[in-house]
NUKOL-463463 format. One record per residue: residue number from 1; x, y, z of N, C-alpha, C, O in turn. Coordinates in steps of 0.05 Angstrom, whole numbers, plus 5000, padded with zeros to 4 digits. Last residue first. Layout:
N
NUM, X, Y, Z, X, Y, Z, X, Y, Z, X, Y, Z .
...
END
This chain:
150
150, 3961, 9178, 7024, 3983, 9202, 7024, 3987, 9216, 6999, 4003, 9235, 6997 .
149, 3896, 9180, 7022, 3917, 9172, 7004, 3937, 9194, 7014, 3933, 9218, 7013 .
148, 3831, 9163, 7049, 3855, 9183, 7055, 3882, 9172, 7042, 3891, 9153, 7054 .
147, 3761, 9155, 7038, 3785, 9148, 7041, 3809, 9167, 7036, 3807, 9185, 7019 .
146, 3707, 9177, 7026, 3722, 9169, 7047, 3745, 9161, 7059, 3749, 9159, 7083 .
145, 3710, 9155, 6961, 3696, 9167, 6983, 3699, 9164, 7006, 3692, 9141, 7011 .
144, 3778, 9132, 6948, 3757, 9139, 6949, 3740, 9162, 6958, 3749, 9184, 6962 .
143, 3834, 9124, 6946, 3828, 9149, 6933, 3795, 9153, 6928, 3784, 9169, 6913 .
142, 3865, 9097, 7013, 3853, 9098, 6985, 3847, 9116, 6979, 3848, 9134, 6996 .
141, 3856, 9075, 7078, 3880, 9087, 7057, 3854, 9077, 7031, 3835, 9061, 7030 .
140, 3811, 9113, 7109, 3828, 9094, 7109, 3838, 9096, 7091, 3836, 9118, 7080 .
139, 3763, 9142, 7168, 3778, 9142, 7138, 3808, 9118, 7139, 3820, 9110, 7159 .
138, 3770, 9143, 7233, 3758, 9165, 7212, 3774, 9156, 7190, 3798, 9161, 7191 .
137, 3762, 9105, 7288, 3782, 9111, 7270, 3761, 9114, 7245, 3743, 9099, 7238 .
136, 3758, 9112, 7364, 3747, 9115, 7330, 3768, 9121, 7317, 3787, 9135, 7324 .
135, 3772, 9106, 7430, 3790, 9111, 7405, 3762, 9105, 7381, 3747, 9088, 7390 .
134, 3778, 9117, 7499, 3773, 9109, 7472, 3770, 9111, 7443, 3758, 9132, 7441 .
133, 3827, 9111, 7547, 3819, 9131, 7517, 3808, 9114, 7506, 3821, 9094, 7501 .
132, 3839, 9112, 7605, 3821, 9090, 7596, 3805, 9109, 7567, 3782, 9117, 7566 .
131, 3867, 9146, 7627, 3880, 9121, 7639, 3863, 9100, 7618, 3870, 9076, 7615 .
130, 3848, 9195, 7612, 3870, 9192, 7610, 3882, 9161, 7613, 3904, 9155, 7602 .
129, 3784, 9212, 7603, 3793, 9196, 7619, 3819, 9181, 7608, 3817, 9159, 7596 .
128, 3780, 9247, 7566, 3763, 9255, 7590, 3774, 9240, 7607, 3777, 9250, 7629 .
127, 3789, 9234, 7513, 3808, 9240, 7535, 3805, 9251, 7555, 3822, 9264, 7565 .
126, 3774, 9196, 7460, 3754, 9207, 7477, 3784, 9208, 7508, 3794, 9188, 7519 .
125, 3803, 9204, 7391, 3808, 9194, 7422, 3789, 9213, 7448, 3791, 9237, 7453 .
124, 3809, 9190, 7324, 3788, 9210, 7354, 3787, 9189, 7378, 3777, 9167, 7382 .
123, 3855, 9185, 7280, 3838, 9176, 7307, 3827, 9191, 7322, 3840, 9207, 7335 .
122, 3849, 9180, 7208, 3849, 9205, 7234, 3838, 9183, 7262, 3818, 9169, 7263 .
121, 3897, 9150, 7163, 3866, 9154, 7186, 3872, 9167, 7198, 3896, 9171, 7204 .
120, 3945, 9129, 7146, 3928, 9136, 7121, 3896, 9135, 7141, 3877, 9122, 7134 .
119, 3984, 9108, 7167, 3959, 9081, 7171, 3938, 9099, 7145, 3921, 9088, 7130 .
118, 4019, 9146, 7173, 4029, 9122, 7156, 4004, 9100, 7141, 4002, 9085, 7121 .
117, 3992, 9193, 7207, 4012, 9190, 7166, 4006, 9170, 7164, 3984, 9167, 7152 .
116, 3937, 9201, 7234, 3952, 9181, 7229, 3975, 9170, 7204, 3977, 9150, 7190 .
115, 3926, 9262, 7271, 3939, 9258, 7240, 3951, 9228, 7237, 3976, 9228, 7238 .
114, 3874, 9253, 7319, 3913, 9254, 7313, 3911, 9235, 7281, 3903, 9214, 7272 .
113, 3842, 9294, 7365, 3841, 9290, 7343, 3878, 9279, 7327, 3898, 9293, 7326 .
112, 3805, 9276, 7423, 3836, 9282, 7416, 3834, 9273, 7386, 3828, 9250, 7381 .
111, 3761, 9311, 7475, 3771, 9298, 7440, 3795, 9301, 7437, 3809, 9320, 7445 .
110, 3748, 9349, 7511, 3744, 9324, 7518, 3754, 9301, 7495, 3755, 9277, 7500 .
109, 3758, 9393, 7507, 3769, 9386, 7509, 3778, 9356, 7521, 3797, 9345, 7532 .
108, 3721, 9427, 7469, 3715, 9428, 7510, 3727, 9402, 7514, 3713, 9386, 7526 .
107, 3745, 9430, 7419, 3735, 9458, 7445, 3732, 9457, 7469, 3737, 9473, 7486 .
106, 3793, 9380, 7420, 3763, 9390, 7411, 3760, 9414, 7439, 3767, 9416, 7463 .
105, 3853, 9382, 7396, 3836, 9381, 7418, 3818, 9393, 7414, 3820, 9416, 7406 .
104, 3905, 9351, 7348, 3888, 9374, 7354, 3865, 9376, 7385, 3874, 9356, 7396 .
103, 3966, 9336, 7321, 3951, 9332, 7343, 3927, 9361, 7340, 3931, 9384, 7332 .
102, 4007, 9306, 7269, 3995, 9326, 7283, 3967, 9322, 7305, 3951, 9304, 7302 .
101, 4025, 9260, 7265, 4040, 9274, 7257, 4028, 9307, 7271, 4041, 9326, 7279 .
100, 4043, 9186, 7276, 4022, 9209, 7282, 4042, 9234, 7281, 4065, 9234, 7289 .
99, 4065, 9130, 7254, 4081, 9160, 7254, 4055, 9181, 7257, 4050, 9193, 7236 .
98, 4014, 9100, 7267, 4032, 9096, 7251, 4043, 9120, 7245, 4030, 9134, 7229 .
97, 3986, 9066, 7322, 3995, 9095, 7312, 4018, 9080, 7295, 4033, 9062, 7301 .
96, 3980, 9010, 7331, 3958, 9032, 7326, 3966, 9051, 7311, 3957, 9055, 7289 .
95, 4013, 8987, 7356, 4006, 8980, 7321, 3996, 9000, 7312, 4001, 9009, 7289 .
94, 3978, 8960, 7415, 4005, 8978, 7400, 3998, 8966, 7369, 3985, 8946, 7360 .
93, 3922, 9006, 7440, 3934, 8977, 7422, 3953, 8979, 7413, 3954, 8999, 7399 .
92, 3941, 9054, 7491, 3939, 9039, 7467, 3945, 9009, 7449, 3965, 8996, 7446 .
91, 3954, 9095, 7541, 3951, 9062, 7538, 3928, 9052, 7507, 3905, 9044, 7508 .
90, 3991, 9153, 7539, 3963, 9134, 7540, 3971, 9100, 7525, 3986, 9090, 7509 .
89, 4037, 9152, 7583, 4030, 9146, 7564, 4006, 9136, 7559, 3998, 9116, 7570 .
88, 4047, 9212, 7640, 4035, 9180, 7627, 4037, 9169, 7593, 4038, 9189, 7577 .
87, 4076, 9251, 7654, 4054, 9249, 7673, 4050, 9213, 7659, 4052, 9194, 7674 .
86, 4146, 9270, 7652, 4124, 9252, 7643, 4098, 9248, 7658, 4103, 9241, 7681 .
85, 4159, 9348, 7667, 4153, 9323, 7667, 4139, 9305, 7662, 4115, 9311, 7663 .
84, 4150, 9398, 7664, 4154, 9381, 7642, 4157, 9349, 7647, 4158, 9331, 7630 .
83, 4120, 9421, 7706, 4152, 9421, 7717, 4162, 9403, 7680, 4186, 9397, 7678 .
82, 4077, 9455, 7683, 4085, 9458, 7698, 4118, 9458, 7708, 4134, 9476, 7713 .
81, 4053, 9410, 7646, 4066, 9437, 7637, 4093, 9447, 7661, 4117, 9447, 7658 .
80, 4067, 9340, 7648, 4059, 9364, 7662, 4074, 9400, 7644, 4096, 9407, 7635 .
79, 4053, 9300, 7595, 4071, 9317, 7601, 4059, 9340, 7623, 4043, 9356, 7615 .
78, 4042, 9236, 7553, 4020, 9265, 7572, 4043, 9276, 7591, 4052, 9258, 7605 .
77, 4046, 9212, 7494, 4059, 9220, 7516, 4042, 9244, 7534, 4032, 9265, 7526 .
76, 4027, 9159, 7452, 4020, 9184, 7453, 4030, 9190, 7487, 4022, 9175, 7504 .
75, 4073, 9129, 7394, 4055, 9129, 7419, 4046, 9163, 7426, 4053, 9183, 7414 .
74, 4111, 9083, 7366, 4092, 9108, 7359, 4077, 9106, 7387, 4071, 9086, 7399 .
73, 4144, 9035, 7365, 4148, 9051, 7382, 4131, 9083, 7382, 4138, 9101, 7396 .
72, 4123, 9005, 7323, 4128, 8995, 7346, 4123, 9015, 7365, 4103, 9016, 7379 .
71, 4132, 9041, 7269, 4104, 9032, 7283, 4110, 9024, 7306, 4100, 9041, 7320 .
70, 4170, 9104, 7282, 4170, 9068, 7283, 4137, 9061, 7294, 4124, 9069, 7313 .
69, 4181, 9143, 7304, 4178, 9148, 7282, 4163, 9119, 7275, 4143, 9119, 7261 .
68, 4145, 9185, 7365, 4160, 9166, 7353, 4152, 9160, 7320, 4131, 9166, 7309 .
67, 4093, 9227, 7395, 4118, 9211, 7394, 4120, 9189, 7380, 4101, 9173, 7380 .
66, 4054, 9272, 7408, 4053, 9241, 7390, 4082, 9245, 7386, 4093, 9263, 7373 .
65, 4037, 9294, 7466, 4054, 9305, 7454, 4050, 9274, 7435, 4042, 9254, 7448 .
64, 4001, 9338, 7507, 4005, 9312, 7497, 4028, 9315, 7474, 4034, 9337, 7466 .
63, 3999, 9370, 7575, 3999, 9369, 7540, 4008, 9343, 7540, 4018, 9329, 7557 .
62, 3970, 9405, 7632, 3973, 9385, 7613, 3977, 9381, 7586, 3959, 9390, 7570 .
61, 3941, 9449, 7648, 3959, 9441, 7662, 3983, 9413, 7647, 4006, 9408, 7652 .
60, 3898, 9458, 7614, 3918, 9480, 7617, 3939, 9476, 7632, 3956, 9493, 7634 .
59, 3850, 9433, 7609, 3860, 9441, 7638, 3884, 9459, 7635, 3890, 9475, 7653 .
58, 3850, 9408, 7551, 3833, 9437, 7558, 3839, 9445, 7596, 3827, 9465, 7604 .
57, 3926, 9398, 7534, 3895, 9390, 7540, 3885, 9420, 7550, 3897, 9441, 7555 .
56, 3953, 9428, 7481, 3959, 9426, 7510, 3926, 9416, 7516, 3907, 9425, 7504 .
55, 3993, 9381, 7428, 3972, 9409, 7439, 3970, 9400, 7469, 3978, 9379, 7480 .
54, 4043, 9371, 7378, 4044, 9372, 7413, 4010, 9387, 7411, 4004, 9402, 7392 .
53, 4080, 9319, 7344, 4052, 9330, 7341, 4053, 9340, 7374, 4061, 9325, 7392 .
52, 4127, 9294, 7336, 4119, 9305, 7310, 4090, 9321, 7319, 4079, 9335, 7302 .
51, 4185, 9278, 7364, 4153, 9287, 7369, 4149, 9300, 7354, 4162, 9320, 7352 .
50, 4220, 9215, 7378, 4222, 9247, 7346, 4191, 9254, 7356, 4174, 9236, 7355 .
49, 4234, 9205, 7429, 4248, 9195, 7402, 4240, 9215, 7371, 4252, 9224, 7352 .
48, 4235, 9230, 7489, 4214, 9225, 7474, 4241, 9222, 7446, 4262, 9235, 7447 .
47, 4261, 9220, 7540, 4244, 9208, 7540, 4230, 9211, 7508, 4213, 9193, 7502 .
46, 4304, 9260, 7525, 4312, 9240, 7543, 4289, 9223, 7543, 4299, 9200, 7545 .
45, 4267, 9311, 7544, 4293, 9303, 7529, 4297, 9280, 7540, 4295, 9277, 7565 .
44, 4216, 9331, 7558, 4223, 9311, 7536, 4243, 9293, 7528, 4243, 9273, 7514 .
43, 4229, 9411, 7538, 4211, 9379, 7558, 4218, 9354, 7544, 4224, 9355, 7520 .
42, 4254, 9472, 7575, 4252, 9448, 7547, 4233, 9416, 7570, 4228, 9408, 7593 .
41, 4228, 9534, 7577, 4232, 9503, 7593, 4237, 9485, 7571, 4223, 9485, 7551 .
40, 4225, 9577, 7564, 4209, 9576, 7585, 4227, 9557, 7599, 4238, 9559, 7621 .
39, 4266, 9618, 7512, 4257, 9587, 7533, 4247, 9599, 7551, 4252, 9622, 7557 .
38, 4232, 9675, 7472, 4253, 9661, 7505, 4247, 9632, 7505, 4225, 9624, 7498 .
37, 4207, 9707, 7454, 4212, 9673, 7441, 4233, 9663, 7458, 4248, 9644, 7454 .
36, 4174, 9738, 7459, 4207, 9744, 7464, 4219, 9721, 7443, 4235, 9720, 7424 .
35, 4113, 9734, 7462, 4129, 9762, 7463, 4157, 9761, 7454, 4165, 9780, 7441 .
34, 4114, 9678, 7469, 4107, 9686, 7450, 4117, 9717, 7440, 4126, 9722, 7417 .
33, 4169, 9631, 7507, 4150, 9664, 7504, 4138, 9674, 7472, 4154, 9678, 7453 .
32, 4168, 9566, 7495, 4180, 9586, 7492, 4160, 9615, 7502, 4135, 9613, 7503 .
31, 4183, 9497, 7502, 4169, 9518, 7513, 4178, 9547, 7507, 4199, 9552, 7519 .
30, 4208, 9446, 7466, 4209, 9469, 7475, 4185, 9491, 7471, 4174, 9499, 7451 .
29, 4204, 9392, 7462, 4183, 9400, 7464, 4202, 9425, 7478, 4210, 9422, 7501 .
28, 4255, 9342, 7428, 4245, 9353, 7449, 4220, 9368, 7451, 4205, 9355, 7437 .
27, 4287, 9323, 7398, 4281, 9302, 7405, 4273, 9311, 7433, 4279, 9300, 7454 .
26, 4318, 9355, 7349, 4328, 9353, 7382, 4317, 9336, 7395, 4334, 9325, 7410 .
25, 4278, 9338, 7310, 4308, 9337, 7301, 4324, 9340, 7336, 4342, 9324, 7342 .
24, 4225, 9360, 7329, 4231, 9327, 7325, 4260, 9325, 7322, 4268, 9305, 7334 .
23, 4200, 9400, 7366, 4225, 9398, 7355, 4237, 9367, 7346, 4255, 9355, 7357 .
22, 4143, 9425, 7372, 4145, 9397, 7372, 4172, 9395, 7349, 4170, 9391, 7325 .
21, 4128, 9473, 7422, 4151, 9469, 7399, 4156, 9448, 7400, 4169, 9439, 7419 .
20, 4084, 9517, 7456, 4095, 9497, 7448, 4102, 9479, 7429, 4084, 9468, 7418 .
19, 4081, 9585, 7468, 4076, 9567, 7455, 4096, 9547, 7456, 4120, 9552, 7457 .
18, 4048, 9635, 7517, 4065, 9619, 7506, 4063, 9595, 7492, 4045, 9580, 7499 .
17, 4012, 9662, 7544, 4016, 9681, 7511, 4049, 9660, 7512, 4071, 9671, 7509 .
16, 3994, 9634, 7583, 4016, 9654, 7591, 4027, 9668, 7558, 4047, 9681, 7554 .
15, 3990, 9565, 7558, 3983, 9589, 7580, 4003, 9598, 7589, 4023, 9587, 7598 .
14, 4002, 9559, 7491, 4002, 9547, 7528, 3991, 9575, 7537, 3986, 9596, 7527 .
13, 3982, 9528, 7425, 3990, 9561, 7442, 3993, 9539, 7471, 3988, 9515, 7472 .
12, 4025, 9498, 7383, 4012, 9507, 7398, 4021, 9522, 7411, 4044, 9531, 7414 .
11, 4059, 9465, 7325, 4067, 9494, 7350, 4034, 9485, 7356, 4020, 9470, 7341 .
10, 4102, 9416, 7290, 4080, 9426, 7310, 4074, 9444, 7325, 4086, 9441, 7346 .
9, 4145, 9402, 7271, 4132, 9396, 7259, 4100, 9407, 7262, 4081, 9407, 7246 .
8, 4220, 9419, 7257, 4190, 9426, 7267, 4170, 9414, 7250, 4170, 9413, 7226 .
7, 4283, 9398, 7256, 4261, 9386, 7233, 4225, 9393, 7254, 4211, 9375, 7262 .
6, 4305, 9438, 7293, 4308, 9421, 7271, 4285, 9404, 7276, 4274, 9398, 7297 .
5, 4322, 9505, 7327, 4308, 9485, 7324, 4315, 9462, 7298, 4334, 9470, 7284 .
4, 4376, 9523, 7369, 4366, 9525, 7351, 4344, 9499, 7345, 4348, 9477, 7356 .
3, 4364, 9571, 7424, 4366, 9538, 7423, 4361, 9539, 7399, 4342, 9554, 7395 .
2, 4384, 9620, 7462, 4376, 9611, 7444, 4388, 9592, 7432, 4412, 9591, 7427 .
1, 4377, 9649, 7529, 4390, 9626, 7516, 4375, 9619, 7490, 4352, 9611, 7495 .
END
């Protein structure tokens, strides 16, 4: 079955030489074969509003995915690989995320690195502990030393 995509913003790899597809225009996270480009699984539907950023935590069982366009509603989503289902939302100051656009995971997968567009900052989220992230914020809007200008 081939699904067409709209407006991509994000691939990662998964386990099994497969990658995951942050399809913001479907308003989903398709799973596909790297060999074939088959669906695996779509994820999401129905729960996530435009996902601009997906990587899979370092367990391999787990991805995150940065959802939504709206400061209000910007957040970050934790997804079983497995069956795709919602595992949680991390629990954030709301305000926080302003359209997060890409996602990254530090080597031993204890870091969550996320592209803040709107706020003009990177957040480093400590994700060792899913229920209780703590958060730094890297750079701010402007054309300084240190600072990040769309």
């Amino acid at each position: 079955v081939w699904l067409d995509f709209r407006q991509l913003f994000q691939v990662c790899w998964a386990p099994g030489h497969t990658v995951l597809v942050a399809d913001a225009g479907n308003k989903r996270i398709q799973h596909r074969s790297a060999n074939t480009g088959d669906l695996v699984k779509m994820m999401g539907e129905g729960e996530l509003e435009e996902p601009r950023g997906v990587c899979m935590l370092s367990c391999g069982s787990k991805l995150i995915v940065a959802d939504g366009e709206q400061h209000d509603s910007a957040c970050l989503k934790v997804f079983h690989l497995s069956n795709g289902s919602l595992h949680s939302v991390l629990p954030l100051a709301k305000g926080l995320l302003k359209r997060p656009i890409g996602l990254a995971v530090s080597p031993d997968g204890t870091m969550l690195a996320v592209a803040n567009n709107l706020a003009d900052n990177v957040l480093i989220l400590n994700v060792s502990d899913l229920a209780n992230p703590t958060v730094v914020q890297v750079g701010q809007h402007g054309g300084g030393e240190g600072e990040l200008d769309r």
